[in-house]
N, C-alpha and C positions, 0 to 999 in steps of 0.2 A: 178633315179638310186638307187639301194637298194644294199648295199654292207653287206657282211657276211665273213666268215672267209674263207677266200681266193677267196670267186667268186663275181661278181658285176652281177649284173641283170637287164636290160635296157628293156622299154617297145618303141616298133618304131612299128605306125600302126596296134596295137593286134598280134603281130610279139611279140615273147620274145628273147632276145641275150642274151646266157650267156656265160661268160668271168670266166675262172677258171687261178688264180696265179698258175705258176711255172706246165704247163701243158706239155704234153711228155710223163712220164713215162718210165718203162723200166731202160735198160741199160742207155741211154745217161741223166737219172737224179743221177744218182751213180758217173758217170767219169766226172771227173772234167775236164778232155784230150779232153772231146766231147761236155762241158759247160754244164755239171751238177752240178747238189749239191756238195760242197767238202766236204770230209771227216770231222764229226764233232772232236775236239779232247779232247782225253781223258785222263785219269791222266796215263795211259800205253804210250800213247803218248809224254807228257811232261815229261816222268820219261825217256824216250828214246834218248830226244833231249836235256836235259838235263834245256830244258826251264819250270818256272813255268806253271801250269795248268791258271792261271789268265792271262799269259801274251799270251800263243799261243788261250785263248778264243778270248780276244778282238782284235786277228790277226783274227782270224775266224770272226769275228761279221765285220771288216771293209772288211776281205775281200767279205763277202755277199752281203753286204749293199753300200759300197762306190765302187768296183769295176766294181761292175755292172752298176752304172749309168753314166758310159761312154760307155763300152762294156760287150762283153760276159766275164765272170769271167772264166777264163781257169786258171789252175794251170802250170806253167813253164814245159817244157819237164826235163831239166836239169837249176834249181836255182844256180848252182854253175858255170852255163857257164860265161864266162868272158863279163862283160857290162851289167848281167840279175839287178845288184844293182843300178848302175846308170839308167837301164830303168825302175826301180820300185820308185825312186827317182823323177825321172822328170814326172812321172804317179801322184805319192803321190803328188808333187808340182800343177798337173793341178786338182786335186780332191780338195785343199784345204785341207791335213792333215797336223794334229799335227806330229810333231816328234818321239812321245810316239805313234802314230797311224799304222807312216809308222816304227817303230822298230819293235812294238806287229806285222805288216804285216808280215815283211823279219821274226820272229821269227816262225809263224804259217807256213808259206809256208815252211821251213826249217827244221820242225817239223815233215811234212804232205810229202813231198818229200825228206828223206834224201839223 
């Protein structure tokens, strides 16, 4: 298996399989609503939500990274709904984050969804 910058390439019987990360395209890798990519954020973003640019990053980076390895990363319909913190809590609990991880989390998503 020969892996490259996003695709892995398998050879099975002079058959070649190729495997491309984060495949789709389109609309549904933009909307976070339909498990895309979220919004990367930017210093217009953290000047809006009144969070540092360093702290809604590494909200962004756990939520890529750590969210995804249980489910699909959807962004909240509405983060403010009542019980969305304790359900990010008891998420962050079965992923194994730090404190600082699951705060940077609730601050990006807050950020990214006012």
């Amino acid at each position: 298996m020969i892996f490259g910058k996003g695709v892995a390439t398998a050879s099975a019987g002079g058959a070649v399989l190729v495997l491309a990360a984060c495949g789709g395209g389109g609309a549904a890798r933009d909307d976070p609503g339909r498990g895309g990519v979220a919004p990367m954020p930017t210093a217009a973003t953290a000047a809006e939500s009144g969070q540092s640019l360093e702290t809604i990053g590494k909200g962004y980076w756990v939520f890529q990274r750590k969210c995804s390895e249980c489910h699909v990363a959807k962004l909240p319909a509405d983060p403010h709904q009542a019980g969305w913190h304790a359900t990010v809590a008891g998420m962050s609990w079965n992923a194994g984050l730090m404190k600082s991880e699951e705060t940077a989390l609730l601050a990006y998503i807050g950020a990214v969804k006012p």
